[in-house]
C-alpha positions in Angstrom: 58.5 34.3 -11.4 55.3 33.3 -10.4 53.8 30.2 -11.9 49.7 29.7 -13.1 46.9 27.9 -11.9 45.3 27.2 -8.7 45.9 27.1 -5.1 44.0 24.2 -3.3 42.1 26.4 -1.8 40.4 27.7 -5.1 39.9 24.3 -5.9 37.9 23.1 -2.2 36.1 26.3 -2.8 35.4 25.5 -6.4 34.3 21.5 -5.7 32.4 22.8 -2.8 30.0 25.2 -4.7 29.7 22.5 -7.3 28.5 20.0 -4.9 25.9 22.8 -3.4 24.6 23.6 -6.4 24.0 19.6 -7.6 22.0 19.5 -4.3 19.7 22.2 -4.8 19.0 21.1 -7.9 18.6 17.3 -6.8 16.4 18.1 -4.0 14.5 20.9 -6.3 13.7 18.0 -8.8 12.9 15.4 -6.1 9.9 18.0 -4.5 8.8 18.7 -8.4 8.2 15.4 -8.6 6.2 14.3 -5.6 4.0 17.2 -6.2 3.9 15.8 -9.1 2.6 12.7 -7.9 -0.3 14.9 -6.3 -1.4 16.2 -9.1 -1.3 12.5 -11.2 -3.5 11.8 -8.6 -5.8 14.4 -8.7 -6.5 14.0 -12.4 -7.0 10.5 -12.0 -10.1 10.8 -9.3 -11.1 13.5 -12.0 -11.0 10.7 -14.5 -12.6 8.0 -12.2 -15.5 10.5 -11.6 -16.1 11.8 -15.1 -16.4 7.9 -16.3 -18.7 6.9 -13.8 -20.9 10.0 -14.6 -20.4 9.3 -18.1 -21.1 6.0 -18.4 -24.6 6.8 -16.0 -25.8 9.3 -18.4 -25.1 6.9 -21.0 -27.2 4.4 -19.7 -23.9 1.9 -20.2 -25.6 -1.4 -19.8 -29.0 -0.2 -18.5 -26.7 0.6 -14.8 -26.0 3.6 -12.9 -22.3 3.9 -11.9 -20.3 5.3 -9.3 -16.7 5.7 -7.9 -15.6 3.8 -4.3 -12.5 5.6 -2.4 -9.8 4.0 -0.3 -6.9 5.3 0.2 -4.6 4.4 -2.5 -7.2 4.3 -5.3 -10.3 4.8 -6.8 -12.4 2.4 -8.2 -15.4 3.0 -10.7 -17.9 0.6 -10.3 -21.6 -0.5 -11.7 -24.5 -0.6 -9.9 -25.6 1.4 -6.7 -23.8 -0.6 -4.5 -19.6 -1.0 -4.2 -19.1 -4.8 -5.1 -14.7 -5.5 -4.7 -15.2 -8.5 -6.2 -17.1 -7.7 -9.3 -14.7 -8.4 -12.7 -16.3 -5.1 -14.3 -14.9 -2.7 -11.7 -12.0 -0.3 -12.8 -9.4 0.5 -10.7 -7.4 3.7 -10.8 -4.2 3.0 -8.3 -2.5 6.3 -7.0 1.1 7.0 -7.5 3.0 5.8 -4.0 3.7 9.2 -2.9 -0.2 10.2 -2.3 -3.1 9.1 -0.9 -6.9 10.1 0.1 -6.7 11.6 3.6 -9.9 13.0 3.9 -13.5 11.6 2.3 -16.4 13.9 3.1 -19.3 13.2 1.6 -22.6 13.9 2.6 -24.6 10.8 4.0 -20.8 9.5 5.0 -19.3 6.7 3.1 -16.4 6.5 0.4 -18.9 6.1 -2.6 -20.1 8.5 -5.3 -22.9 7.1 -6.8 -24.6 8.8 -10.3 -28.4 9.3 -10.8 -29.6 7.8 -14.3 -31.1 10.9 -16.6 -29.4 13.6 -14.6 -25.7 12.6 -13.5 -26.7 14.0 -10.3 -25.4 12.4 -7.2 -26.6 12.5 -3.1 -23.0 11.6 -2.1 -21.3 15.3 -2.9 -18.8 16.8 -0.7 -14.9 16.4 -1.0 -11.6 14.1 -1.5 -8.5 15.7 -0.1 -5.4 13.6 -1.2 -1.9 14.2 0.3 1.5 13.6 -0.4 2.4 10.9 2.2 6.3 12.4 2.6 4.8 16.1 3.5 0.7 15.9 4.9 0.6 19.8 4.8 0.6 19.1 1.4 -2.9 18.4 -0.2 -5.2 19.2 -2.7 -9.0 19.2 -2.4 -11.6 18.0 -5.4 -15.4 18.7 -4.5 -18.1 16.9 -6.1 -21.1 19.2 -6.2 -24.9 17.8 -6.0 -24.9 17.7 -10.2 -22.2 15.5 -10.3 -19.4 17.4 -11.3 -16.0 17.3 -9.6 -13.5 20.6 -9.0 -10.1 20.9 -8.0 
């Protein structure tokens, strides 16, 4: 008579598929969310951009605004000219897993500075931001001359 259940084999066979399939899933969710991370980024330069063009057409203050990159934030500012110490400055700070890799703008710099009236800007060009655990990673947001940014 030959009694039920399962060799110890079936079992190590069993455990070992279960532990597989935990680790495709933890490793599946860990790359969702650093590109997720990339994409929180992206929509905050976005943000940062559309403000300072915003608040330019606006006439906020009687000022023209613009943005200032680095490489773990972007920080809307007022005036033509990037003060860090001013108290009116807004700071958008990138999740940990991206940063700016790449600023090219025409004229050079890392500011984006609106035109009063039109929202039209001389600094246009591109931001490429990276996920820091994978650089092949990126994504790209150009700033055309009218002031509007695209991913």
């Amino acid at each position: 008579m030959k009694k039920g259940g399962f060799t110890l084999i079936e079992l190590l066979i069993t455990g070992a598929l279960v532990v597989l399939a935990v680790a495709v899933i933890v490793s599946s969710f860990s790359s969702f969310s650093k590109n997720q991370g990339l994409g929180n980024t992206a929509d905050m330069i976005l943000t940062a951009i559309g403000e300072a063009r915003s608040k330019t057409l606006s006439s906020e203050g009687s000022n023209q605004f613009g943005v200032h990159f680095a490489s773990s934030s972007a920080t809307v500012f007022s005036g033509i000219v990037y003060d860090a110490a001013s108290a009116t400055n807004i700071v958008y700070k990138f999740p940990l897993s991206s940063e700016v890799s790449l600023l090219s703008l025409s004229g050079g710099g890392s500011d984006v500075v609106f035109q009063k009236i039109t929202g039209k800007t001389d600094q246009y060009g591109s931001v490429t931001i990276r996920l820091k655990s994978n650089i092949a990673t990126t994504e790209v947001i150009n700033i055309n001359n009218s002031g509007i940014p695209s991913i």
